[in-house]
C-alpha positions, 0 to 999 in steps of 0.5 A: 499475531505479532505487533511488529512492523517488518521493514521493507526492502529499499532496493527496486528489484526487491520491492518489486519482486516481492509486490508482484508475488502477493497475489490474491485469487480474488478481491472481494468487498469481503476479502476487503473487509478481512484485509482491513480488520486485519491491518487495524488489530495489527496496527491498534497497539502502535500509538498513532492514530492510523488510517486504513483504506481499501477502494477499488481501482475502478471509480475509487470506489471505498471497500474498508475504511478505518481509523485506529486511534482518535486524532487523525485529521482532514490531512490524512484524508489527504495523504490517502487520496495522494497516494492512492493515485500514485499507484493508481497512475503508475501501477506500483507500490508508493513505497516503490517510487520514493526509492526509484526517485531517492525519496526527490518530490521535486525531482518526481514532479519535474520527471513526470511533468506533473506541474501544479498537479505535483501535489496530487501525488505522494511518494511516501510509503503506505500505497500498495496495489492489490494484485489478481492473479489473472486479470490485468493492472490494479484491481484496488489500492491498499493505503495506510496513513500515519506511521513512518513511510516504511511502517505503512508499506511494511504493514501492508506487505507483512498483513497481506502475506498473512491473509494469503497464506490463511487463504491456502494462497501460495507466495512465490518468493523466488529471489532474482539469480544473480 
């Protein structure tokens, strides 16, 4: 398994496409478990310390959670509660929304007239929802915390991709015609 973080794409259609192609058969507190293991052993070379969580969409109930290294802090707890209700409220990646909105918090607050909840939120990378095939919306919210924003959303997408190609799941990577 390599430790190299792929970079994700910056372009909507493309983020989108390749967001909504990994979808999971079914999403277990097992299947939780084995995406969260998977994420720490490709993040525990990198030398910041990461935080890793899993929880359901439903009642935000936590799955996996896991650090790689000592020295995160109360602030990341923050950061992964930000960004999971991002893509909870809006159904995407966070990595999704900073491009949509050129990476603008204030111009992201005043859009969707979030006000003094403005801070609820976070558009930085690492904020991905995992997907079923058949059942409607976001059934859990993967966040990672603690590399670059585009490291903590490319982690997730390249980590998924793997565990579904372990599971016999087949990716539909079709590009969009031009």
């Amino acid at each position: 398994m390599t430790t190299e973080i792929p970079l994700p794409p910056r372009e909507l259609d493309e983020i989108d496409r390749i967001d909504n192609s990994l979808l999971f058969p079914t999403f277990t507190a097992d299947t939780a478990w084995t995406l969260g293991n998977l994420l720490r052993q490709r993040l525990l070379p990198h030398p910041n310390p990461v935080v890793i969580d899993i929880a359901l969409a439903h009642g935000q109930h936590t799955l996996f959670r896991a650090t790689t290294h000592p020295g995160t802090n109360p602030d990341n707890d923050s950061w992964v509660t930000r960004k999971r209700n991002t893509v909870l409220r809006f159904g995407k990646s966070t990595w999704f929304v900073h491009n949509k909105m050129a990476g603008d918090e204030a111009a992201f607050a005043r859009k969707y007239a979030l006000g003094e909840r403005a801070g609820e939120y976070a558009i930085h990378g690492g904020g991905w929802p995992v997907r079923v095939r058949g059942v409607e919306g976001v059934v859990a919210v993967v966040v990672v915390s603690g590399l670059k924003q585009e490291q903590d959303h490319g982690v997730i997408v390249a980590v998924v991709g793997e565990l579904l190609e372990q599971m016999g799941v087949e990716i539909e990577q079709k590009r969009k015609e031009d």
